[in-house]
C-alpha positions as CSV (number, residue, x, y, z in Angstrom):
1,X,-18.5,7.6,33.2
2,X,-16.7,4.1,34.5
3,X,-14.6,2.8,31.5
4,X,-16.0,-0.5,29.6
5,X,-14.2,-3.6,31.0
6,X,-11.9,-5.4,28.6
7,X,-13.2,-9.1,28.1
8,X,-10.8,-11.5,30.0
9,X,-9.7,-13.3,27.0
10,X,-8.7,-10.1,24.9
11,X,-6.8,-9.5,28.6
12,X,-5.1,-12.2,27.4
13,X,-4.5,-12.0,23.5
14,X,-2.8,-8.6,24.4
15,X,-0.4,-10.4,26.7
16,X,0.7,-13.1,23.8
17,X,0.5,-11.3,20.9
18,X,3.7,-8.9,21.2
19,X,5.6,-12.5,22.2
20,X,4.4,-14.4,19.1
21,X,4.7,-10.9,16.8
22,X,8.2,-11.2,17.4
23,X,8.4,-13.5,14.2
24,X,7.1,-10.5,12.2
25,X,8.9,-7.4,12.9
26,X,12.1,-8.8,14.8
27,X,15.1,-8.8,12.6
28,X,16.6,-12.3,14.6
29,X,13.5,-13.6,12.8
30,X,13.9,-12.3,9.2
31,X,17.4,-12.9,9.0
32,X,16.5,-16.7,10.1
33,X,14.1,-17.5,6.6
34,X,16.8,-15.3,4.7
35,X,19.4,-18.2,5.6
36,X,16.8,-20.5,3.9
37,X,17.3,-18.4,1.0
38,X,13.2,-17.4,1.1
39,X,13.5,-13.8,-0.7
40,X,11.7,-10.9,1.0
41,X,9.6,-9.8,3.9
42,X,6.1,-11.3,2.5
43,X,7.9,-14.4,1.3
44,X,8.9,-15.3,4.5
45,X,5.9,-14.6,6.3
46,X,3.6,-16.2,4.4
47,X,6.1,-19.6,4.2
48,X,6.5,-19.6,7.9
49,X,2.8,-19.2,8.7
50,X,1.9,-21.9,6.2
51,X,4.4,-24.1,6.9
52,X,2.4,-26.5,9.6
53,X,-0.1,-26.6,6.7
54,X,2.4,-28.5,4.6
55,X,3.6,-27.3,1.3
56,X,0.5,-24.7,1.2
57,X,-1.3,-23.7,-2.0
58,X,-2.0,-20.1,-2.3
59,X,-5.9,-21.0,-2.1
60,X,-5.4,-22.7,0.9
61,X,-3.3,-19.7,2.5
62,X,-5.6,-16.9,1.2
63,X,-8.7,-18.7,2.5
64,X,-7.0,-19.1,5.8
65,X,-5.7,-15.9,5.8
66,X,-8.5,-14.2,4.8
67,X,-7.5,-10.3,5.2
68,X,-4.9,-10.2,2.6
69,X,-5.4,-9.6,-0.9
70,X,-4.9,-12.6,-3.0
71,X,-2.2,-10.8,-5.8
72,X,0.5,-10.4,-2.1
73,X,-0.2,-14.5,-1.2
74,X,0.7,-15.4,-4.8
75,X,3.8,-13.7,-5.4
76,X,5.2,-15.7,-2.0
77,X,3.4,-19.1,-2.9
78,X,3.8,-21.6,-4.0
79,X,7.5,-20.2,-5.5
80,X,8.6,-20.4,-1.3
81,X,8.9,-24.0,-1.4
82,X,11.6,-23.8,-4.5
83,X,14.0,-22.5,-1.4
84,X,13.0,-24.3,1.2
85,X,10.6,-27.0,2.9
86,X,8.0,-26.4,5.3
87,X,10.0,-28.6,7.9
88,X,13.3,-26.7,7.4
89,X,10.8,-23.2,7.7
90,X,8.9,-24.6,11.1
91,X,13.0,-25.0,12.3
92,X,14.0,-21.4,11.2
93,X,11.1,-19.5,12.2
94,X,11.1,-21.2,16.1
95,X,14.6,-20.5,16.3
96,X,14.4,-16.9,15.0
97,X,11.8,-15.7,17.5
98,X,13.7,-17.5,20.2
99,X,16.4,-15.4,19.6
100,X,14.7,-12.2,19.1
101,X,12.9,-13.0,22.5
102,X,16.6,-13.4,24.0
103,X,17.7,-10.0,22.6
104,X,14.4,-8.4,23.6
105,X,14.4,-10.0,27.6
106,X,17.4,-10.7,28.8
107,X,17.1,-12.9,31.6
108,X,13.7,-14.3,30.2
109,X,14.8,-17.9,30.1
110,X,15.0,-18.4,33.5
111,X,12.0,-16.1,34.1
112,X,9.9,-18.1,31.8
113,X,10.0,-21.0,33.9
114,X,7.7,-19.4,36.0
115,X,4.4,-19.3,33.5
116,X,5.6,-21.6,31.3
117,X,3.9,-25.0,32.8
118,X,0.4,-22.3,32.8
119,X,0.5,-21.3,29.5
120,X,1.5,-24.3,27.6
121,X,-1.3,-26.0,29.7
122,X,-3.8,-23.2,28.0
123,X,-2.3,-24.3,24.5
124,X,-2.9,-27.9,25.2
125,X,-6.6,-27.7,26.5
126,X,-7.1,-25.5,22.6
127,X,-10.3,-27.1,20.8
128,X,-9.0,-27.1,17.2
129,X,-11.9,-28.3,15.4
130,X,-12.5,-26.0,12.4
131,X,-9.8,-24.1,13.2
132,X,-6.8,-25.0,10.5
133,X,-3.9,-23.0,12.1
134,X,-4.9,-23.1,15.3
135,X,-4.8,-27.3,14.9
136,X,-1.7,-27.4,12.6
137,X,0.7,-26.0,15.0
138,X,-0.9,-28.0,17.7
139,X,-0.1,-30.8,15.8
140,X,4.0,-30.0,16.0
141,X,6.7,-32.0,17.3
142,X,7.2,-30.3,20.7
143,X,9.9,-27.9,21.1
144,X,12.8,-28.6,23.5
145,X,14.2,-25.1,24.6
146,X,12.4,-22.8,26.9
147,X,12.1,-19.7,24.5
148,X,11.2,-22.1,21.4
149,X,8.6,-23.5,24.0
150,X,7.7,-20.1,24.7
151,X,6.8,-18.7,21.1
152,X,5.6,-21.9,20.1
153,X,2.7,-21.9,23.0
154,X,2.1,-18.3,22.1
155,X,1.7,-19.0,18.7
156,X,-0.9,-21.7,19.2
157,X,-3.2,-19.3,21.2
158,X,-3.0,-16.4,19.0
159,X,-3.6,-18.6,16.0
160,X,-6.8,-20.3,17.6
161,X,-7.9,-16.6,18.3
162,X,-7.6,-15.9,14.4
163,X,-9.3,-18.7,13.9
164,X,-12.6,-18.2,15.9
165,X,-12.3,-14.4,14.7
166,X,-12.5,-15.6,10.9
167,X,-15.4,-17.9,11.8
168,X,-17.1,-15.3,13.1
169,X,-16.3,-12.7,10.3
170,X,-17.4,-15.5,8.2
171,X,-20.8,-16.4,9.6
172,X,-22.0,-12.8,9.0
173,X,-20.6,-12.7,5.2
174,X,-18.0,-10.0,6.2
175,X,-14.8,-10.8,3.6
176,X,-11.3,-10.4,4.5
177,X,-11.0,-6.4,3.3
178,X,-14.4,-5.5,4.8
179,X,-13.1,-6.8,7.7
180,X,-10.3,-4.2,7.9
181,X,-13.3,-1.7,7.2
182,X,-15.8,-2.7,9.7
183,X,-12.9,-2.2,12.6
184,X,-11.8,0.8,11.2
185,X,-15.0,2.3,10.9
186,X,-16.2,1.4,14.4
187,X,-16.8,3.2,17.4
188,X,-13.9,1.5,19.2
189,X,-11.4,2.3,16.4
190,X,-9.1,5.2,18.0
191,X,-6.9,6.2,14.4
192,X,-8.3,8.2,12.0
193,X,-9.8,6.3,9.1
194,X,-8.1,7.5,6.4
195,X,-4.9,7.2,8.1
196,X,-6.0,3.1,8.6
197,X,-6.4,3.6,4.9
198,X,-3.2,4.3,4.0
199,X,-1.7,1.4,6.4
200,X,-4.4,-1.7,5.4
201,X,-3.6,-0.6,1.8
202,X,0.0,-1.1,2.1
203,X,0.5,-3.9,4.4
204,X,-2.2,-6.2,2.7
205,X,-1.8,-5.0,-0.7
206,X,-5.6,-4.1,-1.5
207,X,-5.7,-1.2,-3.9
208,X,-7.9,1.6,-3.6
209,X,-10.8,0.5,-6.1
210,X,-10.8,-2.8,-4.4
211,X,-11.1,-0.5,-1.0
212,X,-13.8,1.7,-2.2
213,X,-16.0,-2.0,-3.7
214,X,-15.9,-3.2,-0.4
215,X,-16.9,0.1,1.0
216,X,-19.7,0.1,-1.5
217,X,-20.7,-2.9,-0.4
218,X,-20.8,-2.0,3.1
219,X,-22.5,1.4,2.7
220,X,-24.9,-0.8,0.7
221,X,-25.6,-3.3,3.6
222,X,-26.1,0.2,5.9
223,X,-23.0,-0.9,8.0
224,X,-21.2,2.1,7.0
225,X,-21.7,6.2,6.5
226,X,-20.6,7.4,3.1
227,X,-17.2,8.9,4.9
228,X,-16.2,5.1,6.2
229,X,-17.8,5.5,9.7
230,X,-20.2,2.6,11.1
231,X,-23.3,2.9,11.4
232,X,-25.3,2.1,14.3
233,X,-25.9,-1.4,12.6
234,X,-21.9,-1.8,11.5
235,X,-21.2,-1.1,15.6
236,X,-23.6,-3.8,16.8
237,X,-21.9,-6.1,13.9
238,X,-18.5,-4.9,14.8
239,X,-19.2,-5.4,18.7
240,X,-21.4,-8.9,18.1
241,X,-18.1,-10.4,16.3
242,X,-15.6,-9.2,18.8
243,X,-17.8,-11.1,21.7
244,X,-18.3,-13.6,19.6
245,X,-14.4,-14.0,19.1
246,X,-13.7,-13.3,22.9
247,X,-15.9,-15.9,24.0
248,X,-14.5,-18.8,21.5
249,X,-11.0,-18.2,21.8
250,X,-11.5,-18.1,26.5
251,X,-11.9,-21.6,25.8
252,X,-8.0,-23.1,25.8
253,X,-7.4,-20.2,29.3
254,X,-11.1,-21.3,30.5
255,X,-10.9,-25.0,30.2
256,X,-6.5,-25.3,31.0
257,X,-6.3,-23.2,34.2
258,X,-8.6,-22.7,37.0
259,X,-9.2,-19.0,37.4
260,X,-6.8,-18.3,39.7
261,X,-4.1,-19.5,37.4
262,X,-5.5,-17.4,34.3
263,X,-4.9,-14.5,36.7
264,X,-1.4,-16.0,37.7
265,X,-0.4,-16.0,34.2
266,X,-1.2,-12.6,33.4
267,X,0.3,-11.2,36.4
268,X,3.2,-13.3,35.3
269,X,3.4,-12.5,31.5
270,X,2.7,-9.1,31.8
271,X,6.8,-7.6,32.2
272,X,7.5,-9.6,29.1
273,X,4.8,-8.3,26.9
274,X,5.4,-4.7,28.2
275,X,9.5,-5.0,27.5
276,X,8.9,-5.8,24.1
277,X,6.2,-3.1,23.3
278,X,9.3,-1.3,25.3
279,X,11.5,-1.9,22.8
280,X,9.6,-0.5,20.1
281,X,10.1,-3.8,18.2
282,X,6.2,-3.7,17.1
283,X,5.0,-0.5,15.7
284,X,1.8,1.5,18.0
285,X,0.1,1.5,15.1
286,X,0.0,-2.0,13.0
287,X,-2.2,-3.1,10.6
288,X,-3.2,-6.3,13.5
289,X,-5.2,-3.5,15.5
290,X,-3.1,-5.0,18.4
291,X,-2.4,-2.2,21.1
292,X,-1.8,-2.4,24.5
């Protein structure tokens, strides 16, 4: 039976994402918002998302957000900008994740000048309307050196992806943890769903009566079996989101590069992405659901 074709602009998202993920898992990165004195992995995460938002509120970030529970944004905001500002966080978290990049890649900063001009011509061509981070970071002074230039055009894509996938999420009432347990639940979901559990629990800080609500709520909605699975109606939601998502966020690749070039810059990208999933710098399993 011939294999499902994977949507051009999830082609695409797969390519970015490991370059902009540096700035979570990358220890160039953490040890950058540490300088700033910023205390802690969630601290520094949520302060460098944020920070093209301004001095962000924790309703602000956890409406943004959306998938984390709201106990993990509060610990990290507002109390962040006691150490530092959101200008001296934009600086540290650019510089970071160019120098994880270097240590990843060697030789990448001459190699990026080969899909550079492409992709930051994607970014540009981004519609931000109604889509916070994606526009924020748009907004940014432009960055100077190649690997900043890199991260930063990366991060602008990945971010207007997020943004079109929350819209989505949103338009069919699905909330941030029922989001975790429609994609879990689905057909196209490969780990076992008790295992997913374990790792959405932990890295967004939901607890497990919060977990089995939302599961209640879904089982109640007849999107999911009592055991977590989807049901036939939670697959067609699950798969009407994700097209919904890949079709909003081919707009900066569709309307920025002819086709030729959106091939050109995944032929281009692709020995980057791969040496950093290489590296073993981003876990296989991650709470993004990013894979290969």
């Amino acid at each position: 039976m011939p294999q499902p074709t994977t949507p051009e602009a999830l082609r695409l998202h797969r390519l970015i994402e490991p370059i902009h993920a540096v700035t979570y898992f990358h220890k160039r990165s953490a040890d950058a918002l540490a300088d700033l004195g910023l205390r802690g992995f969630w601290m520094g995460y949520f302060a460098s998302r944020s920070a093209p938002l301004g001095q962000c509120s924790p309703a602000l970030a956890e409406a943004t957000f959306y998938n984390f529970a709201p106990k993990l944004v509060r610990r990290a905001l507002p109390d962040a900008w006691n150490f530092a500002s959101p200008e001296e966080v934009i600086e540290a978290r650019a510089s970071g994740a160019a120098a994880a990049l270097a240590e990843l890649c060697p030789g990448l900063e001459s190699e990026v000048t080969r899909f550079l001009p492409l992709l930051e011509s994607a970014a540009r061509a981004a519609r931000c309307e109604g889509k916070p981070l994606a526009a924020c970071n748009a907004a940014l002074a432009a960055r100077s050196l190649p690997l900043e230039r890199l991260w930063m055009a990366t991060t602008i894509l990945r971010e207007h992806r997020g943004d079109c996938h929350v819209a989505a999420l949103v338009a069919h009432e699905i909330g941030g943890l029922e989001s975790h347990l429609l994609r879990i639940g689905s057909s196209t979901s490969t780990e076992p769903i008790e295992e997913q559990r374990t790792l959405i629990t932990g890295a967004r800080a939901w607890t497990h009566e919060e977990w089995d609500r939302a599961q209640s709520a879904l089982v109640e909605r007849k999107m999911l079996h009592a055991d977590g699975s989807c049901t036939s109606l939670g697959n067609q939601l699950h798969a009407h989101i994700e097209e919904s998502t890949n079709n909003s966020a081919l707009q900066p690749y569709h309307d920025g590069l002819a086709p030729e070039g959106r091939e050109l810059l995944a032929m281009l990208m692709r020995q980057t992405a791969q040496a950093i999933w290489n590296s073993g710098s981003i876990p296989a399993v991650n709470p993004m659901g990013l894979t290969q």
